[in-house]
VOKEBA-29825 format. One record per residue (C-alpha): residue in one letter; residue number from 0; z, x, y. Coordinates in nm, 4 decimals, decimal comma. Example, Ala and Ser with C-alpha at 12.3 -4.5 7.8 and 13.67 -1.06 7.14 Angstrom:
REM VOKEBA-29825
<atom><r>A</r><k>0</k><up>0,7800</up><east>1,2300</east><north>-0,4500</north></atom>
<atom><r>S</r><k>1</k><up>0,7140</up><east>1,3670</east><north>-0,1060</north></atom>
REM end
This chain:
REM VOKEBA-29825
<atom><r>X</r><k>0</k><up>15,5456</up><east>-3,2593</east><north>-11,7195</north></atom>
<atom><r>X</r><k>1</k><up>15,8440</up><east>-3,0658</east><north>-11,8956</north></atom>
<atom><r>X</r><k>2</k><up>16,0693</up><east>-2,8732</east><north>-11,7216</north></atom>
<atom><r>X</r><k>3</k><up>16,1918</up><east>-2,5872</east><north>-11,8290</north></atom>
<atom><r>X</r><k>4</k><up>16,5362</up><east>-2,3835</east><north>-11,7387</north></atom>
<atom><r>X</r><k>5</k><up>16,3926</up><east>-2,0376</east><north>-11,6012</north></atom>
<atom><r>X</r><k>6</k><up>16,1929</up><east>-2,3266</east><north>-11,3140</north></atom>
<atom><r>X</r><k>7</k><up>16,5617</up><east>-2,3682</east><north>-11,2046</north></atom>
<atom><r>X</r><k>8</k><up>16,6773</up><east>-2,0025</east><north>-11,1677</north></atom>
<atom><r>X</r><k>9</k><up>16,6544</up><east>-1,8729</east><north>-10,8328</north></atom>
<atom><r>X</r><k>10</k><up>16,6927</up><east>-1,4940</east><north>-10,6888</north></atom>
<atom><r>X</r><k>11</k><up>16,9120</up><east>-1,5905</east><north>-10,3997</north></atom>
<atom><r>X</r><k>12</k><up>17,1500</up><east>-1,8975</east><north>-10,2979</north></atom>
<atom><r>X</r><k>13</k><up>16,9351</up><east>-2,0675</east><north>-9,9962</north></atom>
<atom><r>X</r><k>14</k><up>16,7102</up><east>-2,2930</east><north>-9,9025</north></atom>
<atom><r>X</r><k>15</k><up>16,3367</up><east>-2,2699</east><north>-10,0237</north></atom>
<atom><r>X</r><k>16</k><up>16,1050</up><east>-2,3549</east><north>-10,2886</north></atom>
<atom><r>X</r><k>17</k><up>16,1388</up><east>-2,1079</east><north>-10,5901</north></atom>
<atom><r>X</r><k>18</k><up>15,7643</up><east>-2,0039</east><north>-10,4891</north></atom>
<atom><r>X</r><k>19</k><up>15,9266</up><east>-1,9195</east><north>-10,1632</north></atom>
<atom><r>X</r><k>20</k><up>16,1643</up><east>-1,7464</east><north>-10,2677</north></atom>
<atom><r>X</r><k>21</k><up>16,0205</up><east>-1,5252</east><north>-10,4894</north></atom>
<atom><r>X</r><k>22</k><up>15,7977</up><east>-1,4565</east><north>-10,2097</north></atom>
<atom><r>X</r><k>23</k><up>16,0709</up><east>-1,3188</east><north>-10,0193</north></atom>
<atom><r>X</r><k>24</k><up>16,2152</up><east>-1,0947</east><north>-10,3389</north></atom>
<atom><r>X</r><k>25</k><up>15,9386</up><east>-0,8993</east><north>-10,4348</north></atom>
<atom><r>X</r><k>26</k><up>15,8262</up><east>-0,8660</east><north>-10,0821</north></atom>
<atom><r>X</r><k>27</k><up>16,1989</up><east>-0,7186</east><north>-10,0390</north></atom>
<atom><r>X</r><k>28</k><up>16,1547</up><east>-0,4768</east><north>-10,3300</north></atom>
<atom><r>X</r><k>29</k><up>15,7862</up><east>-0,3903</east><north>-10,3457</north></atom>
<atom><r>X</r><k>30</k><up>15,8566</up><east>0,0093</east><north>-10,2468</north></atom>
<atom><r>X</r><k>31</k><up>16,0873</up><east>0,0054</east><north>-10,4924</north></atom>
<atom><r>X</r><k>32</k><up>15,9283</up><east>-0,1814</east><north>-10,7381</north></atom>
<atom><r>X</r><k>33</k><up>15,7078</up><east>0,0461</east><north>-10,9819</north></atom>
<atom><r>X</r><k>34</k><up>16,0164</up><east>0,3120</east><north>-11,0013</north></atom>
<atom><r>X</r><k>35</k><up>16,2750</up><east>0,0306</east><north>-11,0986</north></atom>
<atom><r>X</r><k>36</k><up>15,9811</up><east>-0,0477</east><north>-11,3326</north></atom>
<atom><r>X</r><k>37</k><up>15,9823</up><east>0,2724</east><north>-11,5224</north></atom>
<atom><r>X</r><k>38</k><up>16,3077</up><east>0,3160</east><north>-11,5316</north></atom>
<atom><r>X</r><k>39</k><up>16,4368</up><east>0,0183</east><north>-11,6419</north></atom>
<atom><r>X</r><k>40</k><up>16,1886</up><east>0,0132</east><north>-11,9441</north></atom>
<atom><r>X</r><k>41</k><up>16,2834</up><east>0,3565</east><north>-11,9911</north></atom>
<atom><r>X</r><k>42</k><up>15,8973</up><east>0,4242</east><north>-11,9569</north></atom>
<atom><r>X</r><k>43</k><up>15,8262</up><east>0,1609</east><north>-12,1817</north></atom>
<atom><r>X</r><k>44</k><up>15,6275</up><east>-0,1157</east><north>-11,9535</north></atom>
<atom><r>X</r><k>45</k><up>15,3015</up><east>0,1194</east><north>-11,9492</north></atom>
<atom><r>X</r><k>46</k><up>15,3220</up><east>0,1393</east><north>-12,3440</north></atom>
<atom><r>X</r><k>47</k><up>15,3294</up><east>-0,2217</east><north>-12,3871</north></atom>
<atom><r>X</r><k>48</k><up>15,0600</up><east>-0,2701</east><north>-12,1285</north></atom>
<atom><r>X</r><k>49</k><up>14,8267</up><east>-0,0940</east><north>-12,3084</north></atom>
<atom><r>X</r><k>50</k><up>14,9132</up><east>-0,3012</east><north>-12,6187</north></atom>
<atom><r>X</r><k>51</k><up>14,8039</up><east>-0,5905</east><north>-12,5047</north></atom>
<atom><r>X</r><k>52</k><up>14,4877</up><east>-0,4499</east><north>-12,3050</north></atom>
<atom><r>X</r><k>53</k><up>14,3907</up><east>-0,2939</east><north>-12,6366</north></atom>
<atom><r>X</r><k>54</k><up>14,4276</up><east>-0,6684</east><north>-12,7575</north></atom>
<atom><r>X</r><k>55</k><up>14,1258</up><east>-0,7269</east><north>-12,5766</north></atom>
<atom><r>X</r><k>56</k><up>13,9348</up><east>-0,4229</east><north>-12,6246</north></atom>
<atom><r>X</r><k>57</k><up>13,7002</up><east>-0,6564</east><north>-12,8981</north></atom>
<atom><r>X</r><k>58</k><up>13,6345</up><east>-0,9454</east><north>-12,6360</north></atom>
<atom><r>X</r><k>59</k><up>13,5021</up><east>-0,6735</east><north>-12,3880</north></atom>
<atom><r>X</r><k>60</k><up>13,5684</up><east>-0,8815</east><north>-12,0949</north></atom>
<atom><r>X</r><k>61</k><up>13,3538</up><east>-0,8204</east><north>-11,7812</north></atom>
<atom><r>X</r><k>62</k><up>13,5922</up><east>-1,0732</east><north>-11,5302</north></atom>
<atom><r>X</r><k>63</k><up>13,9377</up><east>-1,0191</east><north>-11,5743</north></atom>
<atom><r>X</r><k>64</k><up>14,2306</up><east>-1,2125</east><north>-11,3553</north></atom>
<atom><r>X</r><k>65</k><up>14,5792</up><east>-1,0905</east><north>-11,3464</north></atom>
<atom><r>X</r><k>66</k><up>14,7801</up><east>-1,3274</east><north>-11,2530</north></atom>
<atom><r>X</r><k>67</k><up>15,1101</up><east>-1,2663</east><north>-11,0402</north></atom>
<atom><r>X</r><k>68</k><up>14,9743</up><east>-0,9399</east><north>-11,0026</north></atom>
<atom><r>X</r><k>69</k><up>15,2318</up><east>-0,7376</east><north>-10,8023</north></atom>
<atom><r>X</r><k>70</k><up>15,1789</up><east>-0,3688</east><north>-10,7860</north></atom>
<atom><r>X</r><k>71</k><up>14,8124</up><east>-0,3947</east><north>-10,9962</north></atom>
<atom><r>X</r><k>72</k><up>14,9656</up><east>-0,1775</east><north>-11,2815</north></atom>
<atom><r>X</r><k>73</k><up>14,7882</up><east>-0,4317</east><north>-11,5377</north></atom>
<atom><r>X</r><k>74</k><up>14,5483</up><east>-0,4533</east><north>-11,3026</north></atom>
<atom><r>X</r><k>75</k><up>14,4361</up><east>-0,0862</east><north>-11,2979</north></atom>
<atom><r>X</r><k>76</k><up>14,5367</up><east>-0,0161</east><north>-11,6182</north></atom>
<atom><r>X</r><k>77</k><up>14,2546</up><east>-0,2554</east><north>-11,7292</north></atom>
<atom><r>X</r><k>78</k><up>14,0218</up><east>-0,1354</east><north>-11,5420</north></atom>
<atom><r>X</r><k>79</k><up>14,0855</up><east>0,2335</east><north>-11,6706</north></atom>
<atom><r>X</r><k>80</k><up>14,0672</up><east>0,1572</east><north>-12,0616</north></atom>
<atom><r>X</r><k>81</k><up>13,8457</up><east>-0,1242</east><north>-12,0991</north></atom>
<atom><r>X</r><k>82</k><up>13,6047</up><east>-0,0714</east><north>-11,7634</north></atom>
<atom><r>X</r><k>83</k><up>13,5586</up><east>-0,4585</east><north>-11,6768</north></atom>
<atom><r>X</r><k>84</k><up>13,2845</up><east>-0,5436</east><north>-11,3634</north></atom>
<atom><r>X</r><k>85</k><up>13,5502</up><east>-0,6712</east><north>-11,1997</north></atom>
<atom><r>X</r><k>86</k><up>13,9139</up><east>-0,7403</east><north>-11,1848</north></atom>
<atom><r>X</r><k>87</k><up>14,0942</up><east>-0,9745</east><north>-10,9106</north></atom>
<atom><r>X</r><k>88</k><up>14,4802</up><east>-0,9696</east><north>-10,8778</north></atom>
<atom><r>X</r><k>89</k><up>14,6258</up><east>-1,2288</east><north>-10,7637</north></atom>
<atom><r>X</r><k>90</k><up>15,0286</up><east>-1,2500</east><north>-10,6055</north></atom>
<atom><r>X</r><k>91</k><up>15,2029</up><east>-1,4959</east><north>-10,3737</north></atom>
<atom><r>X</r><k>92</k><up>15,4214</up><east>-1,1390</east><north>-10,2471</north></atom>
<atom><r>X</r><k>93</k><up>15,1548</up><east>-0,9229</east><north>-9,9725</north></atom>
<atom><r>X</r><k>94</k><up>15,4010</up><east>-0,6781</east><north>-9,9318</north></atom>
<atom><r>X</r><k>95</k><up>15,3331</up><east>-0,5792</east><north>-10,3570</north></atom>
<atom><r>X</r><k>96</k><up>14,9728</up><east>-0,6241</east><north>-10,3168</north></atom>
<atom><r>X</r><k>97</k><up>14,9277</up><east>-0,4027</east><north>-10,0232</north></atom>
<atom><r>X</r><k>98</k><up>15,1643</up><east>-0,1190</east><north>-10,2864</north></atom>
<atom><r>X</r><k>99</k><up>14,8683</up><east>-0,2342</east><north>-10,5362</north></atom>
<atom><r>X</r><k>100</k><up>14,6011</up><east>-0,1579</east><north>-10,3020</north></atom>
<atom><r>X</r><k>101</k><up>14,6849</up><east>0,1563</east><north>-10,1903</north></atom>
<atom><r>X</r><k>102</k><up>14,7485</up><east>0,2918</east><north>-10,5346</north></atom>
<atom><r>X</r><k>103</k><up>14,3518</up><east>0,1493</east><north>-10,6283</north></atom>
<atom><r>X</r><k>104</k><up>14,1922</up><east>0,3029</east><north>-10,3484</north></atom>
<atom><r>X</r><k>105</k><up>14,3668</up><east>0,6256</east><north>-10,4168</north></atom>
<atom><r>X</r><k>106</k><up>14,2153</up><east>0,5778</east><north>-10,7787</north></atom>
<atom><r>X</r><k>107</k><up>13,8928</up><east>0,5391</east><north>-10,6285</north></atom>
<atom><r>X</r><k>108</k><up>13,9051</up><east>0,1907</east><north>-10,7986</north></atom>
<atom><r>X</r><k>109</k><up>13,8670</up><east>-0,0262</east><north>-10,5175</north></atom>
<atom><r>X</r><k>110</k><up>13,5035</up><east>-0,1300</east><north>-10,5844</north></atom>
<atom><r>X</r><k>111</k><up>13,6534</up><east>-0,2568</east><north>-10,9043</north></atom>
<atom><r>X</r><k>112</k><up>13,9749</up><east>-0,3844</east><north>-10,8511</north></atom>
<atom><r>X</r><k>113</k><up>14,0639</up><east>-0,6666</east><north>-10,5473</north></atom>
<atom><r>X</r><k>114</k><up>14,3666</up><east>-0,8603</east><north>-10,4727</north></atom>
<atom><r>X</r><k>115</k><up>14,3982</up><east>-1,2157</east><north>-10,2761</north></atom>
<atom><r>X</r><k>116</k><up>14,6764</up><east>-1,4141</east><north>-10,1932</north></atom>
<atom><r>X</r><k>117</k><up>14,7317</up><east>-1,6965</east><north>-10,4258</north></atom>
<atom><r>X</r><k>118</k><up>14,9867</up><east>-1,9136</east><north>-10,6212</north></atom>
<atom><r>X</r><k>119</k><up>14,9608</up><east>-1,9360</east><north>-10,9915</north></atom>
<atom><r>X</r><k>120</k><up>15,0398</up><east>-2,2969</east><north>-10,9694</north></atom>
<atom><r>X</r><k>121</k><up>14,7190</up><east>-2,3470</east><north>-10,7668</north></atom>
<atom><r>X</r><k>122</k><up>14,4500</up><east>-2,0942</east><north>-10,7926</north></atom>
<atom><r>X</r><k>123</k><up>14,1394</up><east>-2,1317</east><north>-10,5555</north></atom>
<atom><r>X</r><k>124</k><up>13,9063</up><east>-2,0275</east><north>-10,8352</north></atom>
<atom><r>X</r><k>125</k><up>13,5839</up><east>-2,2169</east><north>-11,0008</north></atom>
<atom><r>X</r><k>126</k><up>13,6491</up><east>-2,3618</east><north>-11,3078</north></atom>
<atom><r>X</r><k>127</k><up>13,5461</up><east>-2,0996</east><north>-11,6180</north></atom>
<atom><r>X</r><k>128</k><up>13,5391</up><east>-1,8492</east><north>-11,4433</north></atom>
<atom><r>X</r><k>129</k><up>13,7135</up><east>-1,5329</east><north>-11,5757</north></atom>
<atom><r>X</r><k>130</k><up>13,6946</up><east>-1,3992</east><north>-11,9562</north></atom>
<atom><r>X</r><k>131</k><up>14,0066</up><east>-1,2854</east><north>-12,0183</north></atom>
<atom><r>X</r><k>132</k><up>14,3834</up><east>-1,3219</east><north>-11,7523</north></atom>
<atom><r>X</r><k>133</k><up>14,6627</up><east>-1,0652</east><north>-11,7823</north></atom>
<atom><r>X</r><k>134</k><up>15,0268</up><east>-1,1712</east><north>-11,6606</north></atom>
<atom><r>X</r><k>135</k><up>15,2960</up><east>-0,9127</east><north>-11,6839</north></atom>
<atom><r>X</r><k>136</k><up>15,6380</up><east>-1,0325</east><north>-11,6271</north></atom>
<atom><r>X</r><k>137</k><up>15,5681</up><east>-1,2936</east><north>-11,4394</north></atom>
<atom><r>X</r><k>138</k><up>15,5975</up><east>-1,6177</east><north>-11,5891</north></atom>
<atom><r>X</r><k>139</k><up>15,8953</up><east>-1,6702</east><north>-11,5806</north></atom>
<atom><r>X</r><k>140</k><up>15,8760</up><east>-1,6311</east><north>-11,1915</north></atom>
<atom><r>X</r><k>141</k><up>15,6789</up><east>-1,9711</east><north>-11,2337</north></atom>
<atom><r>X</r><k>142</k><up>15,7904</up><east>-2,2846</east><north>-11,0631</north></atom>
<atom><r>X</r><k>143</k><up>15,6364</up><east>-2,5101</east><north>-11,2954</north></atom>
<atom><r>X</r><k>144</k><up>15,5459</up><east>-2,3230</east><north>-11,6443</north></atom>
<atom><r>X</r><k>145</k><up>15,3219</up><east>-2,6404</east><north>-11,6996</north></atom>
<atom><r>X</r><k>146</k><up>15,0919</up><east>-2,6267</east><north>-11,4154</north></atom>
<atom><r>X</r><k>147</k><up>15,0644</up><east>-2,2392</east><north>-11,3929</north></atom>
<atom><r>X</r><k>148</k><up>14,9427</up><east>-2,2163</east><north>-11,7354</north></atom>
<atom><r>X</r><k>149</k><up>14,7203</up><east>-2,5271</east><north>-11,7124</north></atom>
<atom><r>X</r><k>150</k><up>14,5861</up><east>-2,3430</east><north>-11,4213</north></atom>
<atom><r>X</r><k>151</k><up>14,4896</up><east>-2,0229</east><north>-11,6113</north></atom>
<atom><r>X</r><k>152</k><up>14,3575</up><east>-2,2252</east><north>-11,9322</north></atom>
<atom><r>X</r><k>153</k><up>14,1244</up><east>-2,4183</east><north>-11,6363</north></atom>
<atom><r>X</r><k>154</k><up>13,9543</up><east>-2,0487</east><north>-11,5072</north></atom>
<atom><r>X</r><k>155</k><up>13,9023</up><east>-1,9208</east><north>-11,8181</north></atom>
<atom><r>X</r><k>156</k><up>13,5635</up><east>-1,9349</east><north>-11,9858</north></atom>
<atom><r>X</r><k>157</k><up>13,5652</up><east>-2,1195</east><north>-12,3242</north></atom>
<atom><r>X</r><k>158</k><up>13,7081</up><east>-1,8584</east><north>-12,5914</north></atom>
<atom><r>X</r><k>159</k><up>13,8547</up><east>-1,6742</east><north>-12,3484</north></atom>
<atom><r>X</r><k>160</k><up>14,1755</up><east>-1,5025</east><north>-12,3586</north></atom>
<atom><r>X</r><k>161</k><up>14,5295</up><east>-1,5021</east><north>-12,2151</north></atom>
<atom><r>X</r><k>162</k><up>14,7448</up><east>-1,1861</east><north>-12,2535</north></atom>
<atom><r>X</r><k>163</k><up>15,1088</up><east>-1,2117</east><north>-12,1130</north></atom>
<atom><r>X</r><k>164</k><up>15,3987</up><east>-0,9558</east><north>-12,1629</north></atom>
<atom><r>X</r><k>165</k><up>15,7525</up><east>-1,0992</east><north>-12,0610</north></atom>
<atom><r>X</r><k>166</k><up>16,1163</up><east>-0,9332</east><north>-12,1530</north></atom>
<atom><r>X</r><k>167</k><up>16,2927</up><east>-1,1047</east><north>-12,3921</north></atom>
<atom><r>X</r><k>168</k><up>16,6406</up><east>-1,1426</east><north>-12,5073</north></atom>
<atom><r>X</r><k>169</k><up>16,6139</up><east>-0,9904</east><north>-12,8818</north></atom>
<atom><r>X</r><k>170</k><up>16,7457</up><east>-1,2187</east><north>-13,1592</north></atom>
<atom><r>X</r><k>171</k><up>16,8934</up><east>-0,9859</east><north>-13,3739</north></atom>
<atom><r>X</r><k>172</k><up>17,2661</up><east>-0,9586</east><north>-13,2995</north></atom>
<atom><r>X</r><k>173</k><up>17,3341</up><east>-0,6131</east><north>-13,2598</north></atom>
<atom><r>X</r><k>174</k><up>17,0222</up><east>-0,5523</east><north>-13,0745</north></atom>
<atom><r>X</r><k>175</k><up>17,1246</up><east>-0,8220</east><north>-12,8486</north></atom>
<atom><r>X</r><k>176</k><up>17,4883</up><east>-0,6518</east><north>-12,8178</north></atom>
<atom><r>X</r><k>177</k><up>17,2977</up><east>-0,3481</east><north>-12,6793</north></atom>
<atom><r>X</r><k>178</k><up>17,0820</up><east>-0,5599</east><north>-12,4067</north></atom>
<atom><r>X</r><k>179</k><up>17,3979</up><east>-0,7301</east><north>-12,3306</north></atom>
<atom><r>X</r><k>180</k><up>17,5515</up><east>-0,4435</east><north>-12,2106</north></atom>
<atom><r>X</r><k>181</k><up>17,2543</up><east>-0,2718</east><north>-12,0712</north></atom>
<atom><r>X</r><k>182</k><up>17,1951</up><east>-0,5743</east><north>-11,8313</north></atom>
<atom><r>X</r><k>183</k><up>17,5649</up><east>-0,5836</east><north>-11,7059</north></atom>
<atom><r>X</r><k>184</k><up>17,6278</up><east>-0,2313</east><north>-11,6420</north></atom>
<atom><r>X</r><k>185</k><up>17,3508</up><east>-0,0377</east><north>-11,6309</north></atom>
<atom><r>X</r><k>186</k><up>17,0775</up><east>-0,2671</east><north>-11,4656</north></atom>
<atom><r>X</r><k>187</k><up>17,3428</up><east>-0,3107</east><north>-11,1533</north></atom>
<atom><r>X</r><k>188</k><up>17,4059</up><east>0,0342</east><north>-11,0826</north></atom>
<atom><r>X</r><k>189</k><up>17,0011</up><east>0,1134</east><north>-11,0997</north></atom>
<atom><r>X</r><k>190</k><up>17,0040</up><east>-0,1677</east><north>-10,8991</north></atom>
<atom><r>X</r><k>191</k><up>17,2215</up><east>-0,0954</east><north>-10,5692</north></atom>
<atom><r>X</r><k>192</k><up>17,1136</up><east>0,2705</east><north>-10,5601</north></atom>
<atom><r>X</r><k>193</k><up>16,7081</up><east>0,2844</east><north>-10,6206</north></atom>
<atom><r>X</r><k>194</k><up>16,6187</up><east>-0,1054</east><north>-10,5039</north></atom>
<atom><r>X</r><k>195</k><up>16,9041</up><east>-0,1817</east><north>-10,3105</north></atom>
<atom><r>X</r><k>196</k><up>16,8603</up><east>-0,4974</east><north>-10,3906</north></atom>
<atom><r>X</r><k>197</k><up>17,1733</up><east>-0,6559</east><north>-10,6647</north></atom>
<atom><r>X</r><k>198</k><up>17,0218</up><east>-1,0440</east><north>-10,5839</north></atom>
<atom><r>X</r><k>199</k><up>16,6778</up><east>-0,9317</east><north>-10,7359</north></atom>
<atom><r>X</r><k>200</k><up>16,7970</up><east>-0,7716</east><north>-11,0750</north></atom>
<atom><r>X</r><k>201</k><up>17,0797</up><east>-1,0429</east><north>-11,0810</north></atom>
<atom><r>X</r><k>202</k><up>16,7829</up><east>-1,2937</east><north>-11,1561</north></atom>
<atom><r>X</r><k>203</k><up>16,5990</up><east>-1,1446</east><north>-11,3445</north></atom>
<atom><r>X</r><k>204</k><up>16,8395</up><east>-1,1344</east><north>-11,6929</north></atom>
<atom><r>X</r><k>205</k><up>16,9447</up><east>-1,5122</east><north>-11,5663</north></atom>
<atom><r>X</r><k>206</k><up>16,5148</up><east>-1,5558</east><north>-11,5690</north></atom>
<atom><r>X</r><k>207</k><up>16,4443</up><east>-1,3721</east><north>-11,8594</north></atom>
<atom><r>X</r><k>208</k><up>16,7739</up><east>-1,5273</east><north>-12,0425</north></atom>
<atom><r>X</r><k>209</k><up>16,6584</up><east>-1,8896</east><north>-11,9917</north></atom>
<atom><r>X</r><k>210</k><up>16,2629</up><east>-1,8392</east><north>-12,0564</north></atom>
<atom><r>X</r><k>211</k><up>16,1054</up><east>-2,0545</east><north>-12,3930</north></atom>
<atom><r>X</r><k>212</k><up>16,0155</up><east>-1,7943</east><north>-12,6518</north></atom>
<atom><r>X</r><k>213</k><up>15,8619</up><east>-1,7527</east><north>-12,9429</north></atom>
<atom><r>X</r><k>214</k><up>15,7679</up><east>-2,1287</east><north>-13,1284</north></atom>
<atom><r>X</r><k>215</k><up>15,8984</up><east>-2,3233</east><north>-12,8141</north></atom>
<atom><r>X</r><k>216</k><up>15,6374</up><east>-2,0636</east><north>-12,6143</north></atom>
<atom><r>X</r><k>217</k><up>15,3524</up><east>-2,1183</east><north>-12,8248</north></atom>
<atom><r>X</r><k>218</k><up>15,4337</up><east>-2,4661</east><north>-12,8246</north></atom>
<atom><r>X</r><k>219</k><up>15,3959</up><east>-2,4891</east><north>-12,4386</north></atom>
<atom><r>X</r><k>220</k><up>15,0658</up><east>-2,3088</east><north>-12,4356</north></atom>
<atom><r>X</r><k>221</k><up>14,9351</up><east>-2,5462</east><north>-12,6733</north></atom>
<atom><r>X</r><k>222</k><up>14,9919</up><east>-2,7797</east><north>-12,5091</north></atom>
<atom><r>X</r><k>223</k><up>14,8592</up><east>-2,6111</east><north>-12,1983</north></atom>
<atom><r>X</r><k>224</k><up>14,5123</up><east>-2,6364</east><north>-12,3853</north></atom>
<atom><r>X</r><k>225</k><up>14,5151</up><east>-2,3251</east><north>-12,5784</north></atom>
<atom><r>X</r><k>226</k><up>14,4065</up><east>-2,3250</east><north>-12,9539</north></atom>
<atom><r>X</r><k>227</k><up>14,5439</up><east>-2,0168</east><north>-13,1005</north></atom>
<atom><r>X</r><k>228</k><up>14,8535</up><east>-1,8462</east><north>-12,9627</north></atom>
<atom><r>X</r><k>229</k><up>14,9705</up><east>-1,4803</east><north>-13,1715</north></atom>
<atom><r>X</r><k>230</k><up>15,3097</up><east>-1,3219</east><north>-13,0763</north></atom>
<atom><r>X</r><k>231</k><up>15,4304</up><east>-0,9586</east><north>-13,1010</north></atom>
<atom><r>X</r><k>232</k><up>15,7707</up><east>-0,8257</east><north>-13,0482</north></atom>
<atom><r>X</r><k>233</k><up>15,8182</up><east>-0,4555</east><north>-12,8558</north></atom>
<atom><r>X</r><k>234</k><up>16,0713</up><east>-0,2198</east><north>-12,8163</north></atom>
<atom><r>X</r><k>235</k><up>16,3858</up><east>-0,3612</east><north>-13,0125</north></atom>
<atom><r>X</r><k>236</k><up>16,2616</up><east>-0,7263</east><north>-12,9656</north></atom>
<atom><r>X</r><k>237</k><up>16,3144</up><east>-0,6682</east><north>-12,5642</north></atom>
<atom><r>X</r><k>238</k><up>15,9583</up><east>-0,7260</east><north>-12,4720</north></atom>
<atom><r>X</r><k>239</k><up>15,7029</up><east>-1,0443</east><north>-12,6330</north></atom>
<atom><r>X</r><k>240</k><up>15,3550</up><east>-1,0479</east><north>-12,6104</north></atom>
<atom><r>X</r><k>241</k><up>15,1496</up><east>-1,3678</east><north>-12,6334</north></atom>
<atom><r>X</r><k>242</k><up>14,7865</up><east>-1,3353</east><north>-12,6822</north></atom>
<atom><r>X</r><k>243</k><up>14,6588</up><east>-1,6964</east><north>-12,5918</north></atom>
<atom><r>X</r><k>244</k><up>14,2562</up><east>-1,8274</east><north>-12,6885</north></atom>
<atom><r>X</r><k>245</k><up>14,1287</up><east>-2,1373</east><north>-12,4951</north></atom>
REM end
């Protein structure tokens, strides 16, 4: 299998597995998470969520998985516009999915929505078995791109779909001027006084800086097995959405 840079970016300089140590980072910053969230998007992340569920609004999907799940945002917010039988999220951090789970049963959406343990890489799910999987912002928190995407191509039902948002470093050069400088001043201080946590948001520009985008992107999820990959630029090029068809 190919590797790929953002496998070799780590939040924090110790021993462990990526997978483990992502583990430990979101469980860290999973009270925090949802506010860093909105702020750091400037509001943004629940616009382009709804972008790419209204993606799938045609397909109707009754099963939906969202992968690396965290908080259940895409999770709930799926539920909410496109009212799916069921929805399972799944995370490798409890500490975000119990955040997740107390927001759904507040929404009265627990009979809907359910979350499980799991890693991406090796999902304890039948073959076929979802119509559509959701993944926002997290995979590039994949330890092998390869197998984690081979992994949701295997659940999916044939002509089923993949929707994942992920930041992006724009291309345009004065856009990418103004992220620049975003990321190094402003993403610190939001850092150290709402998550307390300068390791976390130190990885994630070095993450989102060394992910595969656009051709290179759709070039992996071909060769993950998918047959049709489209790609949409948000927000000043800073977000990318791939919408995937096995």
């Amino acid at each position: 299998m190919s590797d790929y840079k953002c496998e070799k970016v780590l939040p924090y300089e110790s021993t462990g597995s990526k997978t483990e140590q992502i583990s430990e980072m979101f469980d860290h910053i999973a009270r925090q998470y949802d506010k860093m969230n909105h702020l750091m998007s400037l509001g943004q992340d629940r616009t382009w969520r709804r972008k790419a569920i209204d993606a799938l609004a045609d397909r109707r999907p009754q099963r939906v998985l969202d992968v690396a799940t965290g908080t259940g945002d895409f999770a709930i917010a799926m539920t909410q516009r496109l009212c799916p039988k069921r929805v399972l999220g799944v995370d490798i951090s409890e500490e975000m999915m119990k955040v997740g789970a107390e927001k759904v049963a507040a929404m009265g959406l627990s009979d809907v929505v359910s979350f499980e343990k799991g890693d991406s890489l090796d999902l304890h799910l039948e073959d076929g078995s979802f119509d559509a999987v959701t993944v926002a912002f997290g995979v590039r928190n994949f330890s092998s791109l390869e197998k984690g995407l081979s992994e949701i191509n295997r659940v999916l039902v044939p002509g089923g779909a993949l929707a994942i948002l992920e930041m992006t470093e724009p291309n345009n050069p004065i856009l990418h001027l103004g992220y620049k400088i975003y990321t190094k001043i402003c993403l610190p201080i939001m850092a150290r006084f709402i998550a307390k946590d300068l390791k976390a948001y130190d990885y994630l520009p070095a993450s989102i800086q060394a992910f595969p985008k656009d051709d290179e992107m759709r070039a992996l999820l071909k060769k993950c097995g998918f047959s049709s990959v489209e790609i949409k630029k948000f927000t000043m090029q800073t977000c990318s959405f791939y919408l995937a068809c096995k």
